[in-house]
C-alpha positions in Angstrom: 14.0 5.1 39.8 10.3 5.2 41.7 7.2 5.2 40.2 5.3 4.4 36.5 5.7 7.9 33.8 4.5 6.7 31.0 2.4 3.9 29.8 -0.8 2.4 30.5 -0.5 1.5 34.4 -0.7 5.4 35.3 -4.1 5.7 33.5 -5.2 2.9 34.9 -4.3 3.7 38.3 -6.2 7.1 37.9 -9.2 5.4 36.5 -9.4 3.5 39.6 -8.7 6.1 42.0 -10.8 8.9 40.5 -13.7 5.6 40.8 -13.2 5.1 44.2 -16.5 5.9 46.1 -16.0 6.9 49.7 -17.3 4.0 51.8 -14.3 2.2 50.0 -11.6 4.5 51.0 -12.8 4.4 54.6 -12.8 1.0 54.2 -9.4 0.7 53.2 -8.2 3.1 56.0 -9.5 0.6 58.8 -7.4 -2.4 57.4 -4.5 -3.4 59.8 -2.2 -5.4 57.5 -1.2 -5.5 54.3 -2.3 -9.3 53.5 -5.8 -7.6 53.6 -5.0 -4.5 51.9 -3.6 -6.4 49.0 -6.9 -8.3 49.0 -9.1 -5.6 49.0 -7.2 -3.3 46.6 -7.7 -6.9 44.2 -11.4 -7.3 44.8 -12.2 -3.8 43.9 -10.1 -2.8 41.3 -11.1 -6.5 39.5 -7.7 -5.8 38.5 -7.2 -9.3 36.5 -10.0 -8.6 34.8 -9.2 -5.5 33.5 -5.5 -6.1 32.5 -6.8 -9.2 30.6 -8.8 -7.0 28.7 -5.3 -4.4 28.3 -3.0 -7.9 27.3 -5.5 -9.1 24.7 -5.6 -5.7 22.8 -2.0 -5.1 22.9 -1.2 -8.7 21.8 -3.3 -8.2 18.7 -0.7 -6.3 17.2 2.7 -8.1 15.6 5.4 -5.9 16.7 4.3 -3.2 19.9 5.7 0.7 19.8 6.0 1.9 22.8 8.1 5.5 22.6 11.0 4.4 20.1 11.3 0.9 21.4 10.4 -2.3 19.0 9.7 -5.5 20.4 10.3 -8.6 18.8 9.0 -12.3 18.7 10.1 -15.5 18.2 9.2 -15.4 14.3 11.1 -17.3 11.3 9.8 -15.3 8.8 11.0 -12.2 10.0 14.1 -13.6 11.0 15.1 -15.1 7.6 14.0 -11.2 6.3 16.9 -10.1 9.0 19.1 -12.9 7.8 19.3 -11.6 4.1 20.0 -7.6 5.0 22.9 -9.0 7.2 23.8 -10.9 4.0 23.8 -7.5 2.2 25.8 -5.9 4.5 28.4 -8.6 4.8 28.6 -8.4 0.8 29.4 -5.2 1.1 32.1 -5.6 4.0 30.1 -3.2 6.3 30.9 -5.6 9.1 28.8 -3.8 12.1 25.7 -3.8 10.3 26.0 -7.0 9.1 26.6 -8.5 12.8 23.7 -5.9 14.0 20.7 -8.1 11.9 22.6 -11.4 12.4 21.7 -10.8 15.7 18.3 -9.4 15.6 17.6 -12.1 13.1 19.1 -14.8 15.7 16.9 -13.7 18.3 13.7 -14.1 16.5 14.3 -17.6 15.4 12.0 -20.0 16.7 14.0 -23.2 19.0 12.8 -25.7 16.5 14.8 -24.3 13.9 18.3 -25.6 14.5 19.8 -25.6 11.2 19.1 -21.7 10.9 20.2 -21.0 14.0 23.4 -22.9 13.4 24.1 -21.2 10.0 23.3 -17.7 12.0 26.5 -18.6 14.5 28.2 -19.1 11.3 27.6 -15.8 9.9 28.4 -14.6 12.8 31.7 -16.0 13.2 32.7 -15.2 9.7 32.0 -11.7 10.5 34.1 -11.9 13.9 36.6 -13.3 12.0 36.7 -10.2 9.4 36.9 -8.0 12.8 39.7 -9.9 13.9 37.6 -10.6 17.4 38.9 -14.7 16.7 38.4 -15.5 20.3 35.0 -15.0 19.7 34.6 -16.3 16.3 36.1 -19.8 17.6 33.1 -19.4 19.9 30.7 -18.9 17.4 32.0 -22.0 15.2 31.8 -24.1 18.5 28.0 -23.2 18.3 27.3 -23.7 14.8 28.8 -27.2 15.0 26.7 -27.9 18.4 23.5 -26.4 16.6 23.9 -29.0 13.6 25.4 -27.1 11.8 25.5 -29.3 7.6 27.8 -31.2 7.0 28.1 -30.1 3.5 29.5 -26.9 4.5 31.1 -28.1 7.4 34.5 -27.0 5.3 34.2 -23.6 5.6 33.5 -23.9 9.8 36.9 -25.5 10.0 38.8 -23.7 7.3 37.5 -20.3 9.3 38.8 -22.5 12.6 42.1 -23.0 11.5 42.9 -19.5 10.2 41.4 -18.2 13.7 44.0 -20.0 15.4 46.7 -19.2 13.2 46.0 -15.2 13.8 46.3 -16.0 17.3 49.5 -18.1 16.3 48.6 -21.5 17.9 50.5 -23.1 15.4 49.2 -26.7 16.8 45.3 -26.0 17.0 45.6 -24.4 13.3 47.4 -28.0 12.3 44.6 -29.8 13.9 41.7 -27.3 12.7 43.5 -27.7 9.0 43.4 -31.3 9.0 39.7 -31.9 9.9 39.0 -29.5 7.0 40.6 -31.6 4.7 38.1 -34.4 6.3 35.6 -32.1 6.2 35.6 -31.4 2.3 34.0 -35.3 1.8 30.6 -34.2 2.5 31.1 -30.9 0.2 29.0 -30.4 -2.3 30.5 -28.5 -4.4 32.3 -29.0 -7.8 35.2 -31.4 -8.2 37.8 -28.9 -8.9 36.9 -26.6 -6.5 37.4 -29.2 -3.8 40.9 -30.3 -5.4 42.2 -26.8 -5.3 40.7 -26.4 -1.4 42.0 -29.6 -0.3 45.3 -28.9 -2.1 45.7 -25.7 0.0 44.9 -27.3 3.6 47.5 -29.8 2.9 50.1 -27.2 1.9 49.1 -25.5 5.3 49.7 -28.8 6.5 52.6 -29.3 5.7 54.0 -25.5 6.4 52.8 -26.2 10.1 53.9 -29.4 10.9 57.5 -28.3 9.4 56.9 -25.5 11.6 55.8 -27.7 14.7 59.1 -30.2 14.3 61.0 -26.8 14.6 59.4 -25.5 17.8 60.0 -29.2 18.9 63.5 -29.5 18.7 63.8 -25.6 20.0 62.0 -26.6 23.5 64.5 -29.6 23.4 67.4 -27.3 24.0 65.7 -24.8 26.3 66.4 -25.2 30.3 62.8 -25.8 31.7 61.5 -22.9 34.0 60.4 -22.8 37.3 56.6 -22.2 37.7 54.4 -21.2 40.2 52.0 -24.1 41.4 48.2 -23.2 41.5 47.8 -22.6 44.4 50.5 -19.3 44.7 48.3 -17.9 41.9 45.3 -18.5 43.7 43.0 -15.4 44.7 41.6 -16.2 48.1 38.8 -13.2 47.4 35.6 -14.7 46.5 34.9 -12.4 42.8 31.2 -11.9 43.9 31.5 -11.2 47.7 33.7 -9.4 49.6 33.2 -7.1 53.1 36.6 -5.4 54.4 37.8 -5.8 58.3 37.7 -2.0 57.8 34.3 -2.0 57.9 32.0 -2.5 61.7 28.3 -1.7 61.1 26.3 0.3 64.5 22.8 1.0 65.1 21.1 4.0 66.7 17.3 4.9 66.9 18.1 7.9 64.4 20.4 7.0 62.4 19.6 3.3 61.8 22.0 0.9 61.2 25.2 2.1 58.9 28.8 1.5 58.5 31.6 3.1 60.8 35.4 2.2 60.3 36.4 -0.6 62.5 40.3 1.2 61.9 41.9 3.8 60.6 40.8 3.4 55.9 43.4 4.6 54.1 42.4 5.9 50.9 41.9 4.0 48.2 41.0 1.0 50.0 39.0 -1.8 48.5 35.0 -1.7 51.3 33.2 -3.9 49.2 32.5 -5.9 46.7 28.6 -7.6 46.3 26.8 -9.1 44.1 22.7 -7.6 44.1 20.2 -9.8 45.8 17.8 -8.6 42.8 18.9 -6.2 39.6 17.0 -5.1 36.7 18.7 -3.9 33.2 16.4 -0.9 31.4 14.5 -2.0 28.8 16.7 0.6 26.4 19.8 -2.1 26.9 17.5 -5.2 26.8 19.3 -6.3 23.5 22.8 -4.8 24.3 23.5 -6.1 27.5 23.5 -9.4 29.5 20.4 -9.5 31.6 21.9 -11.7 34.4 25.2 -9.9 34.7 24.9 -6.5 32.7 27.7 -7.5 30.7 27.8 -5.8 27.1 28.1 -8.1 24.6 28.2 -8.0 20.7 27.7 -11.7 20.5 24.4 -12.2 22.3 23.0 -15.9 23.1 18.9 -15.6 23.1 16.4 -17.3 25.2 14.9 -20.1 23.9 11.6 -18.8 24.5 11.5 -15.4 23.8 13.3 -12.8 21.9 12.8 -10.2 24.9 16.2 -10.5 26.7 19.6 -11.8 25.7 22.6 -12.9 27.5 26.5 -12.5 27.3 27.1 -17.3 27.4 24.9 -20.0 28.3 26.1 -20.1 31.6 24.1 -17.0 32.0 21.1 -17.9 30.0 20.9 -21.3 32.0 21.1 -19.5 35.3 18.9 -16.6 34.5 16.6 -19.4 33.6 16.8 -21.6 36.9 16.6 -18.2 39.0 13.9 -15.4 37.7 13.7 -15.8 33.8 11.3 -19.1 34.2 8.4 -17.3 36.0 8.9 -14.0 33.5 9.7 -15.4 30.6 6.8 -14.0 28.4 5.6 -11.1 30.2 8.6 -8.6 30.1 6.7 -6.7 26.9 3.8 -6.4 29.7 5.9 -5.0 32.2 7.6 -2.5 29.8 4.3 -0.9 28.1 2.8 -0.7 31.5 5.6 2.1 31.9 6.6 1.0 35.1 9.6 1.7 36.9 12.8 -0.2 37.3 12.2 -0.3 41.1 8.9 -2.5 40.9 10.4 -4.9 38.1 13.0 -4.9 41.1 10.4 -5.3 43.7 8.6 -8.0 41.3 12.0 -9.9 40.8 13.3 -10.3 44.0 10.3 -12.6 44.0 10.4 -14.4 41.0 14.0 -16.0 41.2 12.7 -17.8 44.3 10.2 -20.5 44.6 6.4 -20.0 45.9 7.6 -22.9 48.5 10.5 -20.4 49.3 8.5 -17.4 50.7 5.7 -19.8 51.7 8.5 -22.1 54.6 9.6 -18.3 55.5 6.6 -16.8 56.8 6.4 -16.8 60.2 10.2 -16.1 60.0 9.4 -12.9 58.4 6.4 -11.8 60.8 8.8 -12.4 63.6 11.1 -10.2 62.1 9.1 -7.3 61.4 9.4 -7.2 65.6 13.1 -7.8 66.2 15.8 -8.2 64.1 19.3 -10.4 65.3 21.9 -8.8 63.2 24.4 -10.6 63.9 22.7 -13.6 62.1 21.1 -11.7 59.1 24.6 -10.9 58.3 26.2 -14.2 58.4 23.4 -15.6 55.9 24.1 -15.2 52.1 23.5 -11.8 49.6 20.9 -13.6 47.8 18.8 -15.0 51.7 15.5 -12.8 51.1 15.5 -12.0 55.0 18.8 -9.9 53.9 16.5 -7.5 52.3 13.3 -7.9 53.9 14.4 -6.0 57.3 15.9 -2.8 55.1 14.3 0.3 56.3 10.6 1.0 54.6 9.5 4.1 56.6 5.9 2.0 56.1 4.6 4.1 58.9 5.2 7.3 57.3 3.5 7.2 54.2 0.5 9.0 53.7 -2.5 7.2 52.4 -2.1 8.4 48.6 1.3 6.5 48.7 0.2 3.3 50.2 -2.9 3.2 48.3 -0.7 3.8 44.8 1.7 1.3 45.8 -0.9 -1.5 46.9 -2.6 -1.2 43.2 1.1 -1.5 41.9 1.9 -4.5 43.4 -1.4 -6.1 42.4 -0.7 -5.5 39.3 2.7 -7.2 39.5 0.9 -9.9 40.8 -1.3 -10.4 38.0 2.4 -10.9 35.8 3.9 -13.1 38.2 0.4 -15.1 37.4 0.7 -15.1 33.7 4.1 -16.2 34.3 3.3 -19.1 35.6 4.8 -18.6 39.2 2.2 -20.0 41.1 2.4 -23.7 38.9 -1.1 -24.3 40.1 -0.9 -24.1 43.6 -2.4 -20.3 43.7 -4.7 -20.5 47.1 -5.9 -17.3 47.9 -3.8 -17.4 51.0 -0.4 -17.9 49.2 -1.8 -15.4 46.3 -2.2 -12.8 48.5 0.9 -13.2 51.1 2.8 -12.7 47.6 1.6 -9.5 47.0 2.1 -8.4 50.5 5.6 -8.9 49.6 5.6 -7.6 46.4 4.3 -4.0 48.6 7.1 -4.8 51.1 9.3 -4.7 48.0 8.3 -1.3 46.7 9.1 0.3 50.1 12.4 -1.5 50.0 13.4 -0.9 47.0 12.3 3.1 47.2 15.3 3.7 49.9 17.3 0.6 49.4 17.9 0.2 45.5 21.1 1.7 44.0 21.4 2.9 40.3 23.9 0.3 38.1 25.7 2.7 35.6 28.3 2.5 32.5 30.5 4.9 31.4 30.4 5.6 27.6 32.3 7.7 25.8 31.4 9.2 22.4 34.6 9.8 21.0 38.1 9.9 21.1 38.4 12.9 23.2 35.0 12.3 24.8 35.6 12.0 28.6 32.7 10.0 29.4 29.6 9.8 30.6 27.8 8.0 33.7 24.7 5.7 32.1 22.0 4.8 33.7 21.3 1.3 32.5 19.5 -0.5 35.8 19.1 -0.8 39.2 20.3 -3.2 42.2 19.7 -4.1 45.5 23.0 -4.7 47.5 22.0 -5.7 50.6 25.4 -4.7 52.6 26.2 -1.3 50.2 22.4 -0.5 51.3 23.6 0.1 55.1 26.4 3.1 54.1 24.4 6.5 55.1 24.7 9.5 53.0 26.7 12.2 53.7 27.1 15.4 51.0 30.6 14.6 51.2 31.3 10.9 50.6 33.7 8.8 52.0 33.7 6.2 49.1 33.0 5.5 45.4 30.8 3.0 43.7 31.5 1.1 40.6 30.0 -1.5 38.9 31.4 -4.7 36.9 28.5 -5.9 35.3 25.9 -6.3 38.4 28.4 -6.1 40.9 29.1 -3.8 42.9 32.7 -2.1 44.2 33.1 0.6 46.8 36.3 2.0 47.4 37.4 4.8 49.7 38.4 8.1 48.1 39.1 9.9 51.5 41.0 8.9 54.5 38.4 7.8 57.1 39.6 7.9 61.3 38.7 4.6 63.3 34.9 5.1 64.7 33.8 7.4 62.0 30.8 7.0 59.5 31.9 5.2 56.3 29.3 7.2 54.1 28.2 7.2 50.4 26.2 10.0 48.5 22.4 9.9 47.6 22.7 12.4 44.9 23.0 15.8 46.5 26.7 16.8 46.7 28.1 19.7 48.5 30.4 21.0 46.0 27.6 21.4 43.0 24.6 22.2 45.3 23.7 24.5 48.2 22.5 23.0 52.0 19.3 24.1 51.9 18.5 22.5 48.2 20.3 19.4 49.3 18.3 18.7 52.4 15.4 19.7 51.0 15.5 16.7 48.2 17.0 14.3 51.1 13.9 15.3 53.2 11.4 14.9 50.3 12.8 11.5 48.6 14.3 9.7 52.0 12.6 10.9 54.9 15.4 12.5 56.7 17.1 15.4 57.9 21.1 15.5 56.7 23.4 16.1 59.6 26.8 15.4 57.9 29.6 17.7 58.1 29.5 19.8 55.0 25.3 20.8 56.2 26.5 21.3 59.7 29.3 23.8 59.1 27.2 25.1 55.9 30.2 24.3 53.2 30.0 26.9 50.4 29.8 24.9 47.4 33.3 24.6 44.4 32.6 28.0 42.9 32.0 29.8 46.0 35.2 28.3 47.6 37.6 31.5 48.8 40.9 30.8 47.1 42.2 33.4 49.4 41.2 31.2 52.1 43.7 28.2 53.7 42.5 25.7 56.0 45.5 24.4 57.9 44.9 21.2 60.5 46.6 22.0 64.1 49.9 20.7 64.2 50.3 20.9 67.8 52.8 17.9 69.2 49.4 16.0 71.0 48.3 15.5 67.2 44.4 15.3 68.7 43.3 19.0 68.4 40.3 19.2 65.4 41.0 23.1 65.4 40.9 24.5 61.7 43.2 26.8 61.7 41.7 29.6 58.6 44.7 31.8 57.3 45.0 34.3 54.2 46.8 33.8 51.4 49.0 36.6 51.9 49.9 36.0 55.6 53.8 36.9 57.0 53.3 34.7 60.2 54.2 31.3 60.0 54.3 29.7 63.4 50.6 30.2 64.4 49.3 29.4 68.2 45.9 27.3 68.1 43.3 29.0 69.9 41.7 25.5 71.3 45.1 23.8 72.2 47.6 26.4 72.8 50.0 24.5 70.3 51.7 26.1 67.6 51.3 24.8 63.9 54.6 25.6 61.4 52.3 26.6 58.3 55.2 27.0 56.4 55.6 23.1 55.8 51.9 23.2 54.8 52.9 26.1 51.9 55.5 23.9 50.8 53.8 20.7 50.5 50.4 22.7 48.7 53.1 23.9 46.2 54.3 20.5 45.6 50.9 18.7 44.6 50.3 21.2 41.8 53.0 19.4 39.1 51.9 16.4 40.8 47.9 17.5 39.7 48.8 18.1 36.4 50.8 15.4 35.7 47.9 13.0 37.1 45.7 15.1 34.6 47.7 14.7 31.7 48.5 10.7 32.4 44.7 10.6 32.5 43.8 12.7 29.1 46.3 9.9 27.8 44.4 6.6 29.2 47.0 5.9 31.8 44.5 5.9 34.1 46.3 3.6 36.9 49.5 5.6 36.6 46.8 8.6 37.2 45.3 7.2 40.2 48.4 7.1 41.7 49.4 10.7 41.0 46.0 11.9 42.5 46.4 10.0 45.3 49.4 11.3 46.2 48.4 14.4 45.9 45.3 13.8 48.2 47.7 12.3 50.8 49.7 15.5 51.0 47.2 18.0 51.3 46.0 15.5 54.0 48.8 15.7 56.3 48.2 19.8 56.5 45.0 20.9 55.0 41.3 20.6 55.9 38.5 20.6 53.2 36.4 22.0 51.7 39.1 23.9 49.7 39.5 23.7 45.5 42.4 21.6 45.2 41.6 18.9 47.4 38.3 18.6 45.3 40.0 18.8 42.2 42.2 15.5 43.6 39.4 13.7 44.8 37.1 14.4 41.7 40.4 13.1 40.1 40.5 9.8 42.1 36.8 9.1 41.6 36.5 9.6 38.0 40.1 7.4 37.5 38.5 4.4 40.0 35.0 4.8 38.0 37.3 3.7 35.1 37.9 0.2 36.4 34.4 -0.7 35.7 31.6 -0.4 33.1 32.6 1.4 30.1 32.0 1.3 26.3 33.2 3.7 23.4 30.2 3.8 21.1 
């Protein structure tokens, strides 16, 4: 997720460094903080200058290319053009295309233009309706009439209302809806006998349902009432956007850091966490698919009012994406895509922008006190989206050679220059304030480099597809960013939207490391390839089990080859106990404890779990995917009470349980 590929910012960077005279660089080296080094890197790069210059040129054009990405401005010509294809294609029943340029045509519409904008929800909820999505078409009416939509055709909005509500057979809401279209049809304009014959069809609606409502009336009469639950027993006590398990203790050493043990035994499938990110970033490839405040796909998008560069999934989202980061980027997001930089600095660059100047400014000596010593037990008591939650995340700042720091420093000047031209210093840019920002903004990028954590989507391609982990942004999760990697993981990650879940897909023993996965797993990749990517793109060394013992990876695994777990009656011996295949003894002594372990019940119960397997893998290649689960879990649970890993089938199971639990969140069929 590091770093800018493509674009203008990595020509500009090398402009600057290959212009860098040598007096400069030694200049550079003998600065002590970054305040100064942001200052510096400013003054000689006359970096505002220069992307002034870039802006200008690139603004010249209407619509910018940059690889197969269009963007789009607030522009009612080009929206009423979009209007009239979706027209065509709702002529010609082709219902997806026809919603596809309602909403591109919807997004480009400038604020002023109410009454379009109010026809667009129209159109939109006629084509819902067609799809027989009349949840969302009732939504879409709701907006049309709050956008002004005209009275003249104010008929059709509540004829399409009532017949919503009948599909969803809420006989009363139709009645209602059925009347206010017969009120409705004063203000048509449309011929006389065309409004007899639509009134004259309401009221024999009318008249059907409230025959129909007297019926269900006098039905209820003679029905016993039924107990139901009060509120409060259906009450979920779990806050939906924050949750920590009393599974979980966190430690700190000098090497490890700090990271999550298990305060008790975890049983498998146990629910960790569940966070919302501090910051989070969509791609710009799902700009215009998904919500950019939750990451929730939607079909149905509601646009800012400003520009036509994000979208959201309701206005709640739009109002707080507004109130948080959207105000002080609204504008600039085309600037911050052609630049080609990564999601990490739009990260780096937002974790500032949903906060006030005032904010960071009341915070500083806070934060300079905390770069010396850090009282956990408070930073963890103070909310996800506190900035002193992220701001003491490891950086390995004093490891980074000058190339690095250097690269970085012109990077977040250069995000400082957009959060400038979006307005986020409102006038009160002193060059203290200006450049304590940007020191942040660097703070950021070292953050986010070892901190962030991918936000995926499964999609699946077709009916027999089964899916595939998307890449779609990035988040900061300021409590998942303390679980240490280890090549076999202890949990999963998941995503609903922007938050987070974490799940355990192994057993875990009170006092051992509760660890997720970077990227390199034992069973696909060899120790001495995984550490050297851990080494290069973390800074560390791995220690875990599977690089300690030197796994061998799934197709290397010896079938031949069982790994029995000491039975002996003390239950505490960690002996592995390695026997073939083919062996005649079955009471076998432990060399460590002296005990003997009966691997005959260990047979039995690894014959068992294979119907279980495939019985998990067929409920799976159905959709049962929570029937599934189960199955695989059971089987993990057996071969836990006998076997050790790494072997195949208790991969198999766990690969199983992960892909089942990866279900429960982000997914699309395309």
């Amino acid at each position: 997720m590091d770093g800018a590929k493509s674009g203008f910012f990595i020509n500009f960077y090398q402009n600057l460094r290959n212009g860098l005279k040598s007096d400069e660089l030694q200049a550079f080296a003998k600065l002590s903080n970054n305040t100064d080094r942001i200052k510096f890197v400013h003054n000689i790069s006359k970096i505002d200058e220069k992307l002034r210059l870039i802006r200008h040129d690139r603004e010249q054009k209407n619509r910018l290319k940059n690889d197969d990405e269009i963007y789009f401005y607030k522009d009612l010509n080009c929206a009423m053009g979009m209007k009239n294809v979706g027209n065509k294609f709702f002529q010609n029943q082709q219902w997806v295309e026809a919603l596809n340029f309602y909403n591109k045509s919807y997004l480009m519409i400038p604020t002023e233009s109410s009454k379009d904008t109010a026809i667009l929800f129209a159109n939109r909820s006629a084509v819902l309706y067609h799809q027989e999505q009349y949840d969302a078409a009732l939504k879409e009416i709701e907006r049309a009439i709050a956008a002004g939509y005209p009275n003249e055709w104010m008929y059709k909005l509540k004829e399409r209302k009532a017949r919503c509500y009948l599909a969803k057979k809420e006989h009363s809401e139709a009645l209602k809806a059925f009347r206010e279209d017969v009120q409705a049809l004063d203000d048509a304009k449309i011929p006389l006998d065309k409004k007899l014959k639509l009134e004259r069809d309401a009221q024999i609606m009318i008249k059907m349902l409230e025959k129909n409502q007297a019926m269900e009336e006098k039905i209820k009469q003679k029905q016993k009432p039924k107990n139901v639950k009060g509120s409060n027993d259906l009450k979920n006590d779990k806050n939906t956007e924050h949750f920590v398990s009393d599974c979980l203790g966190f430690k700190y050493t000098d090497d490890e850091g700090r990271f999550a043990t298990a305060a008790k035994d975890i049983k498998l499938g146990t629910y960790l966490v569940q966070e919302k990110p501090h910051a989070s970033c969509l791609l710009q490839s799902y700009s215009q698919t998904h919500c950019q405040y939750c990451f929730k796909r939607t079909n149905v998008p509601i646009s800012c009012s400003n520009c036509a560069d994000v979208i959201y999934c309701n206005e709640n989202c739009r109002d707080k994406a507004w109130n948080t980061f959207h105000k002080n980027e609204c504008g600039i997001m085309q600037h911050l895509w052609s630049s080609g930089t990564s999601i990490t600095c739009h990260m780096a660059l937002r974790a500032i922008t949903q906060k006030s100047l005032n904010y960071f400014v009341n915070m500083k000596q806070e934060m300079q006190e905390l770069r010396d010593k850090v009282d956990y037990s408070k930073i963890d008591n103070l909310s996800v989206d506190d900035y002193r939650r992220i701001f003491i995340l490891v950086t390995h700042e004093k490891e980074r050679t000058f190339e690095d720091v250097f690269h970085r420093m012109v990077m977040a000047c250069f995000l400082l220059y957009c959060m400038k031209l979006g307005g986020f210093f409102e006038g009160d840019e002193t060059e203290d304030n200006y450049y304590f920002i940007g020191s942040l903004i660097y703070h950021n990028l070292q953050v986010m480099q070892f901190n962030a954590h991918e936000i995926s989507e499964l999609q699946y391609k077709g009916k027999n597809d089964t899916g595939t982990s998307t890449f779609i942004g990035g988040g900061l999760y300021p409590t998942v960013a303390f679980f240490n990697h280890s090549c076999d993981p202890g949990v999963v990650r998941y995503f609903n939207g922007n938050i987070v879940m974490v799940r355990a897909i192994k057993h875990i023993s009170e006092g051992s490391m509760v660890a997720e996965n970077y990227g390199p797993i034992f069973t696909q990749m060899k120790k001495e390839e995984r550490q050297s990517q851990l080494q290069k793109q973390y800074h560390f060394t791995c220690m875990c089990v599977p690089c300690m013992e030197n796994w061998p990876t799934f197709k290397e695994m010896n079938d031949s080859i069982l790994r029995f777990r000491c039975d002996g009656l003390n239950r505490t011996c960690k002996r592995v106990l390695e026997v073939p295949l083919d062996v005649n003894e079955f009471m076998l002594k432990c060399t460590e404890c002296g005990e003997f372990t009966n691997i005959m019940k260990g047979l039995k119960r690894v014959q068992d779990t294979d119907m279980l397997f495939k019985t998990g893998t067929r409920l799976h290649e159905q959709g049962d995917t929570k029937n599934a689960l189960s199955k695989y879990v059971e089987v993990l649970d057996i071969l836990h009470q006998s076997m050790v890993p790494p072997f195949r089938s208790y991969n198999l199971a766990q690969q199983g349980i992960k892909r089942c639990i990866m279900e429960f969140g982000n997914k699309v069929y395309l």
